[in-house]
N, C-alpha and C positions, 0 to 999 in steps of 0.2 A: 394227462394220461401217460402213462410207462408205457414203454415200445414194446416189452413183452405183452402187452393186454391190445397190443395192434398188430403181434407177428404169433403166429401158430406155425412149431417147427415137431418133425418126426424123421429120426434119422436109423437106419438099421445098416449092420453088415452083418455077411455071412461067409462062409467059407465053399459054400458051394460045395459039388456032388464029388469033385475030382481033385479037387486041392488040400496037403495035409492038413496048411499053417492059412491065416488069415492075415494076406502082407498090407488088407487097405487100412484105413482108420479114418474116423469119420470127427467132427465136433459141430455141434451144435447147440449155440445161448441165443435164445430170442431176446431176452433183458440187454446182451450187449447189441444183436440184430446183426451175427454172427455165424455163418455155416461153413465148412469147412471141409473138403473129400481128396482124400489121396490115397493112391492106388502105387504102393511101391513095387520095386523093382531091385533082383540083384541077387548073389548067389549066399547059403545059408539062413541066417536069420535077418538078413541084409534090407531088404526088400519092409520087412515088418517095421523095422528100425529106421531107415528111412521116412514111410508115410505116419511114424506115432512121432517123430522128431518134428515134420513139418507142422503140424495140430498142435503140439505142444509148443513151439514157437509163437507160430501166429496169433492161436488163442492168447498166449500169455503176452505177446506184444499191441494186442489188441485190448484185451483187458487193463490195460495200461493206458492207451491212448483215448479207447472210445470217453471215459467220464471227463476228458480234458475238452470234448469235441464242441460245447458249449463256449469254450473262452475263443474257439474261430468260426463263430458264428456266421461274420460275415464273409468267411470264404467257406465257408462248412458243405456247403450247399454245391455250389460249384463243381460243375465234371472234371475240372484240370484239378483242382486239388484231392479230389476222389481217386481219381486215374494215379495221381502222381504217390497217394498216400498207401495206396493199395500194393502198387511196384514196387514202394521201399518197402515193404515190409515181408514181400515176398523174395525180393533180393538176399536180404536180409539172413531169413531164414535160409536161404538157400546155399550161402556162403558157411553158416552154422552147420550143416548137413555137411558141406565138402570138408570141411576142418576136422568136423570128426570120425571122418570117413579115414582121414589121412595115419588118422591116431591108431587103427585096430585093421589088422591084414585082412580080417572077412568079412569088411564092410567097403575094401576100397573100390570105386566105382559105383556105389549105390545107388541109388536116385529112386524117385517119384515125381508121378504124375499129380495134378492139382488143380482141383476149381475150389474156387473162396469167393461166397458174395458178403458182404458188407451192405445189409441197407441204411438207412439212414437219409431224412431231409426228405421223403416221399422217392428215393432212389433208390437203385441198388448198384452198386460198384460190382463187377464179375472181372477178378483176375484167373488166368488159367495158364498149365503149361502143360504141354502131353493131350491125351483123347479123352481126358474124364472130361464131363457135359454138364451145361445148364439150360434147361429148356423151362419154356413161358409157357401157362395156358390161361389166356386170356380170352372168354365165354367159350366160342368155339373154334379159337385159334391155336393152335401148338406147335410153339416155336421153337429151333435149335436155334438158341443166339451166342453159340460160341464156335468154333472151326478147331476139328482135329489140328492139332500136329502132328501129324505122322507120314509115314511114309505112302501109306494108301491115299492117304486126302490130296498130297502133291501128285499121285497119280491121274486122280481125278479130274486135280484141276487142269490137269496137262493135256486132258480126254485119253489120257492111256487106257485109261477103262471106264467102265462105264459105274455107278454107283451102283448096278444091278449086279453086274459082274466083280464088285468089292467086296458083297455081304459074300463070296466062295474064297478072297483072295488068300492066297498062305501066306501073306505080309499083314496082318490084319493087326499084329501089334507092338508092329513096328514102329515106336514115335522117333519124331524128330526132335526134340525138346526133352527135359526131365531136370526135375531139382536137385539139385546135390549131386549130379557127374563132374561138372565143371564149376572154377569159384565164380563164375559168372552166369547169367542166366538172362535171356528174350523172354520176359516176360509180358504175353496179349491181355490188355485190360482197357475195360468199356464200362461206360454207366449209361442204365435205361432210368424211365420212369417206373412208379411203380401207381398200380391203381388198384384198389379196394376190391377185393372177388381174385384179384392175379394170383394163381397156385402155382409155383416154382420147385423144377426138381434139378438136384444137382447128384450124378451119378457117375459110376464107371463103369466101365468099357463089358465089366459082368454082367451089368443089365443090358445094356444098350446095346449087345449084340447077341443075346439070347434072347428078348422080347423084341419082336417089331415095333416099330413109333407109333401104327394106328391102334396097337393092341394098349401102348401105356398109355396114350390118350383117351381112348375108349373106358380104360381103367379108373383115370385120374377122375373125368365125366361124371363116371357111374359111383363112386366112390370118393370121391375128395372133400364131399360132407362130414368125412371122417377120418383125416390124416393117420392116424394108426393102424386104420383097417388099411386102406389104401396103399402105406406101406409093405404092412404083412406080406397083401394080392401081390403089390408086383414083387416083392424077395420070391414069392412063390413059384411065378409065371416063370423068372429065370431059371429057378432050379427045376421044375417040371419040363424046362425044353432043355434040360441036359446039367444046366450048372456047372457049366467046363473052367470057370473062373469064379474069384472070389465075388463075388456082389456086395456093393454097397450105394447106399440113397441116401438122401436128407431130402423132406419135402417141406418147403415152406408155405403156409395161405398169410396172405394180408387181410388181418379183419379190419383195418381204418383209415383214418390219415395220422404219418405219423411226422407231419412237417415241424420245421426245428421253431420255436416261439421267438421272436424278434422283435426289436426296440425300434423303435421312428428311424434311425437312425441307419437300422438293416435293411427298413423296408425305403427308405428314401432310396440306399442306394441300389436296393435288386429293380425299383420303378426308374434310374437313371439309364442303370443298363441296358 
């Protein structure tokens, strides 16, 4: 079976109620089993330029790599080579962003925020920098399994304030992290499993702080039988509570298994392990 025919993907942005230009940019290939959300940042068209450079890297570095991903079969699978594959490519891109940032006066300082899952092997790789999200729902569980960078979440964690007293803070998008400021980047990446029914949304900070978490849950619930409705509701739900930022989503359902097919020789050694 093709990975597209085991991943179902719905990705939307918007520009929201109060913003001219639309700085996020999204990509999404369920054939490569590829998502892809940034949320730029920076002054003139900077910000746009930024999040469409990091999409277009990745994607196109990815699109590159993924049809080779058969000849590492037997490490294909593996979380450290997932982890380790996902970092260089976002490093990568992210040194691409600063170089040409260096070239053109109204782009210098640019950056973007970033979450990219990669599934593959019945995984999914989630690299992230900045406060754009990936959340799990699995039957009736809904999970943040990624951690801001910013300035609020080390507040948090500090107990400076409370997560009650975050959703009023005036630091609310403030990151710690961002692509293309510096030619170097920390970049956070983790691989879950993945299991048949799991519907996964990777967002920015346009949703996730104009829609409550029980409201997207409740949405995803009532609606995830149908990933394009589902998307519309929640673009919707941000802009009917104000739309003070750009919004953008990617919703993925897993309809199977899409484990990598292996030779005696895969399976001797994943049974040694």
């Amino acid at each position: 079976m093709k990975l597209s025919d085991m991943l179902e993907m719905a990705s939307r942005t918007d520009p929201g109620l109060l913003r001219s230009r639309n700085e996020d940019a999204v990509f999404a290939d369920a054939s490569l089993g590829i998502a892809i959300l940034a949320d730029g940042m920076g002054g003139y068209n900077a910000g746009e330029v930024a999040s469409g450079m990091a999409c277009n890297l990745l994607a196109t570095g990815f699109s590159r790599f993924v049809p080779t991903c058969n000849e590492h079969t037997d490490s294909g699978g593996d979380p450290a080579f997932l982890r380790q594959h996902l970092v260089s490519e976002v490093r990568a891109a992210n040194l691409g962003i600063f170089q040409a940032a260096q070239g053109e006066p109204n782009c210098v300082g640019m950056g973007t925020t970033l979450v990219l899952a990669w599934f593959y092997d019945n995984r999914v790789g989630v690299a992230h920098v900045g406060d754009s999200r990936f959340y799990r729902l699995r039957h009736d569980d809904f999970e943040l399994l990624t951690r801001d960078h910013s300035l609020l979440q080390e507040q948090i964690d500090s107990g400076m304030i409370t997560p009650e007293e975050a959703r009023f803070s005036e630091h609310r998008n403030l990151v710690t992290r961002a692509l293309g400021v510096y030619p170097e980047v920390d970049v956070e990446a983790h691989v879950h499993d993945v299991q048949t029914g799991d519907l996964l949304l990777l967002c920015s900070d346009g949703l996730s702080e104009m829609v409550e978490r029980e409201e997207i849950k409740q949405t995803l619930l009532t609606m995830g039988g149908n990933l394009e409705l589902a998307a519309d509701q929640l673009l919707r739900l941000a802009n009917d509570n104000g739309g003070r930022d750009n919004i953008s989503l990617i919703l993925v359902r897993v309809l199977g298994d899409f484990g990598q097919a292996r030779g005696w020789t895969q399976r001797l050694w994943a049974a040694m392990k």
